[in-house]
Steps between C-alpha positions, in 0.01 A plus 500: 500500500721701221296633218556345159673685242576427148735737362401555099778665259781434222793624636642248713690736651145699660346176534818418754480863629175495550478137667735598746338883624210242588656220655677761743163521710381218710136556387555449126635215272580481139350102443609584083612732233424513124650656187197582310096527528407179366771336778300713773186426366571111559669568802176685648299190441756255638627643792225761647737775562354801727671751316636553160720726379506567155730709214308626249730429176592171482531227180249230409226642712495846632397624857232675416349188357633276754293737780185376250515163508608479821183695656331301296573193589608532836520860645769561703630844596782646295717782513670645190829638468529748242692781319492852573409610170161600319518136296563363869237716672207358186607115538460511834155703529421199269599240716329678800222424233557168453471449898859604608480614879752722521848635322895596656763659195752255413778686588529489856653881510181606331283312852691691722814681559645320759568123428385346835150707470476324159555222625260530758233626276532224286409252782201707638341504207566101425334480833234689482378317159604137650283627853137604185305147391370578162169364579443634847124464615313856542304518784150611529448847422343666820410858558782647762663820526868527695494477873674819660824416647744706635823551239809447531754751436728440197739733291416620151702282244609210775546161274267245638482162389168334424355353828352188482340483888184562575370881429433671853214616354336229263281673166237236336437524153185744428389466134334759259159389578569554846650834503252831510635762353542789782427794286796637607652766211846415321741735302806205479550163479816308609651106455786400660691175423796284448519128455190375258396846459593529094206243459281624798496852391427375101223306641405816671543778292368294179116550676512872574288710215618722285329788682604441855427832674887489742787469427765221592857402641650236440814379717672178388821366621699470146837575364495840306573301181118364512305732601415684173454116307260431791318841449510471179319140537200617706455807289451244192252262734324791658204687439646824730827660414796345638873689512820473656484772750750838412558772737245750473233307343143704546266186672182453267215271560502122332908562474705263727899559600718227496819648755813457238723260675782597668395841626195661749172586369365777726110717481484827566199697510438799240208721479225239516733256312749280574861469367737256494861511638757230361818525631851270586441516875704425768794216456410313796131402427425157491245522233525713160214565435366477834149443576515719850649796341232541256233448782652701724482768236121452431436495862600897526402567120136344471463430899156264564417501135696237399419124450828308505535084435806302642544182277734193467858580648767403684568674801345812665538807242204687512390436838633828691330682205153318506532619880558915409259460243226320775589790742331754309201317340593309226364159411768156475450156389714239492489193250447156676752250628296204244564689187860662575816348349669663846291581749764766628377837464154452492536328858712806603180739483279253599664366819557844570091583487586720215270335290129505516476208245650240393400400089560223270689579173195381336269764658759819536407629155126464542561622859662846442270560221241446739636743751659802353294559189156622541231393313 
């Protein structure tokens, strides 16, 4: 059965655009559209659409509001569409707020540069929300650590859509109680994400100390025009420091470094520090910034010292770095399938027996604490 979609905006004319990119695949189906947030609001209630998505300026009831009452009433996953500009970037951290799953730019030159890959995009995502229930039961946390499996090969960058088939190698949920520290000694820290990350690595980030002894990396798929509002954002809700990452940034403990989007955030190791790298990169990477390059350069600069986390995502970036960064010592979790908005990436290192744990959003904070800082 086609997922439900009701398409949320004033323009006719991208209501009509929009309605159609959907309709073109078999597995999704605009059921309505509506002109403004109070219309989509109404709508939500009425028809029990799957997805929403939802413009952000709009008369007689805005998006951002809209996303409110509709999570209030009856949550349903949403995806923004948004402008490329630091006024767009802020309204749409807020409706990521509000309870917004996930965000595309408006202009569809600005998703990709090819048309059909736009196009394409536009649908994954849809389906990746429409496949999430907003209410999904958790299952009982249970003590486990990854089962080794044998990995398959895979090259560094390849686009991979999120899988929703069983993982080869299934992770249960450990939670904070459950996990013993190792006692194993840290110098870095690194997240990974992409869809649901803005709020996973707020909910995160907002329980580390001021005086957390490593420092930390921070990898989020996001256009280049958001990265320093969404920086800016944690460093205002944090008790560390929190910066958009600049080539040749000195790493200092209870600092973390959001990869500016749109280019390559490398580590490279100096003296007994570490210093960062930020550069365009190569044209034909899938991912800018991309979670594997940044691994892949901790893996060489920090080796085994190194506790990296995989979270919320769609598709597999990150995965053939979790597995340089395993090969010489270093520690990876992955977030849960429960508490993902796309259980993509996170699967990747799991499935792959990358991952030695698999952790509710809930417990990650309380989780690394309890890991890499010494008491």
């Amino acid at each position: 059965m086609a997922i439900k979609v009701l398409v949320v905006d004033d323009s006719s004319f991208f209501r009509r655009r929009v309605s159609e990119i959907v309709n073109q695949d078999p597995e999704l189906e605009v059921i309505a559209t509506a002109s403004n947030g109070a219309e989509a609001v109404k709508m939500a209630a009425e028809l029990n659409p799957q997805v929403i998505t939802m413009d952000i300026e709009m008369p007689v009831m805005d998006g951002i509001t809209a996303v409110r009452e509709i999570m209030a009433k009856c949550p349903t996953p949403i995806l923004m569409f948004s402008s490329l500009t630091h006024d767009g970037a802020k309204a749409t951290l807020d409706a990521l707020d509000a309870g917004a799953l996930d965000f595309l730019p408006k202009r569809f030159e600005d998703i990709a540069t090819n048309k059909d890959d736009a196009i394409l995009l536009l649908q994954q995502r849809v389906k990746a929300l429409g496949r999430r229930r907003m209410f999904r039961p958790i299952a009982r946390p249970v003590v486990a650590s990854t089962p080794s499996v044998r990995p398959t090969s895979s090259v560094l960058g390849t686009t991979s859509i999120a899988s929703h088939a069983p993982a080869t190698a299934p992770v249960r949920t450990s939670t904070a109680a459950s996990i013993r520290a190792s006692g194993k000694q840290y110098k870095l820290l690194l997240i990974g994400t992409s869809t649901g990350g803005p709020v996973a690595l707020q909910k995160i980030l907002t329980q580390f100390p001021a005086n957390y002894p490593h420092p930390i990396l921070l990898i989020q798929h996001m256009p280049a025009a958001f990265t320093p509002a969404f920086a800016s954002r944690l460093n205002g809700l944090c008790k560390i420091d929190v910066k958009e990452a600049a080539n040749g940034d000195l790493l200092k403990p209870g600092c973390a470094y959001l990869a500016p989007g749109g280019m390559q955030m490398m580590v490279e190791r100096t003296g007994g520090s570490g210093r960062l790298k930020v550069i365009a990169g190569s044209a034909d990477m899938n991912y800018k910034p991309c979670v594997d390059i940044t691994f892949a350069s901790a893996s060489k600069a920090f080796s085994g010292d190194v506790l990296a986390v995989v979270l919320t995502g769609m598709g597999a970036d990150g995965r053939e770095g979790a597995r340089m960064l395993k090969a010489v010592g270093a520690t990876i979790w992955a977030q849960d399938e429960a508490s993902c908005v796309v259980y993509g990436m996170p699967q990747a290192v799991a499935s792959a027996g990358i991952a030695t744990q698999s952790i509710a959003l809930d417990n990650m904070a309380e989780c690394i604490l309890k890991e890499s800082v010494r008491v």
